[in-house]
N, C-alpha and C positions, 0 to 999 in steps of 0.2 A: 605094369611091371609085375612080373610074375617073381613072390619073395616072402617075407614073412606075413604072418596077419595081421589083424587088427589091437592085439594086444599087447603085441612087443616094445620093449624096453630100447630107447634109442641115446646114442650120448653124440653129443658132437665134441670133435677135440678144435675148441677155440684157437682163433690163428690158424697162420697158413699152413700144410702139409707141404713137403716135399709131390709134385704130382707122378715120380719119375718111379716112387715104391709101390712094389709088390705086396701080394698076399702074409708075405714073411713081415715084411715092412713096418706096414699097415697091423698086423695083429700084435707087434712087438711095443709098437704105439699103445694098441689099445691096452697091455699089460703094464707096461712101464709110465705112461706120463697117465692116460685116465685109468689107471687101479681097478682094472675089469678084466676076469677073465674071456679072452676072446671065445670059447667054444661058449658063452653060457646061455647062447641063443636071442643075442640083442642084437638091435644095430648100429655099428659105427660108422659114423661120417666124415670125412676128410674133406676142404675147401683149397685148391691150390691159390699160388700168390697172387694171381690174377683176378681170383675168385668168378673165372668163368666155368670151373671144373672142378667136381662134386666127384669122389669115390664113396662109395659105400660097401661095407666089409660085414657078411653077414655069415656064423655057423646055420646050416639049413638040418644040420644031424649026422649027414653023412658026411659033411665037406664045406669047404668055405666058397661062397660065391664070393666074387666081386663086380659091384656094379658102376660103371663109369659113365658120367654125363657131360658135357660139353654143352655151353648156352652158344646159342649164334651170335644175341643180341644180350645186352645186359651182365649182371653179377649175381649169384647167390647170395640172398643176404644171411650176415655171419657175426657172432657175436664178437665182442674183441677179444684180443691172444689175452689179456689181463684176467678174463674169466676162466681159465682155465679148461673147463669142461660143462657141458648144458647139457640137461634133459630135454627131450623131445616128448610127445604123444605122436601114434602114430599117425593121427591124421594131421599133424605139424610135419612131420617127415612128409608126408603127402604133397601137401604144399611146398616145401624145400624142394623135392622132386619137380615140382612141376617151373619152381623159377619164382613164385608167389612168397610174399614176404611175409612167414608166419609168426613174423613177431605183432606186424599188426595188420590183417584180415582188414580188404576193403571188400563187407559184404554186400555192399550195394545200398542204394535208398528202400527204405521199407515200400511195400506195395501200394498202391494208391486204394484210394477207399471207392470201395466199391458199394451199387446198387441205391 
């Protein structure tokens, strides 16, 4: 995904997004219910009610992208509307991008011992 780097600030707005809004929409969101200005270079993430479809709303400097994913199989997993709003790291954003459940990383059995 071609987007921000590794450093950036991500918030997810807990609960389901409307999936049907715009760029307007979406950054009205991220002013009014998560208390963030939209230009200030973070990313926001929207889950629709089905929770197969992920926006993500990003200022790049010049202009706002938005990025939109659709699961084939499966749901994003998503905190509940109760929380309000959640911080991310971007390699948690990574993972939400990919469909992997970063709240808890199945990183495999350690190595077998070798030699």
């Amino acid at each position: 995904m071609i987007g921000p780097g590794t450093g950036v600030r991500v918030y997810l707005a807990c609960g389901h997004t409307d999936m049907r809004k715009g760029i307007m929409g979406l950054s009205a969101i991220a002013q009014d219910v998560l208390r963030q200005r939209p230009s200030n270079g973070a990313v926001f993430a929207f889950r629709g009610r089905r929770g197969d479809r992920v926006k993500l709303l990003y200022w790049d400097g010049q202009g706002f992208c938005l990025y939109y994913k659709v699961l084939e199989k499966g749901r994003f997993p998503w905190p509940a509307a109760t929380d309000g709003s959640a911080r991310l790291t971007a390699a948690q954003l990574a993972m939400l991008w990919e469909g992997i459940d970063w709240r808890r990383p199945d990183w495999g059995a350690p190595p077998a011992r070798t030699g």
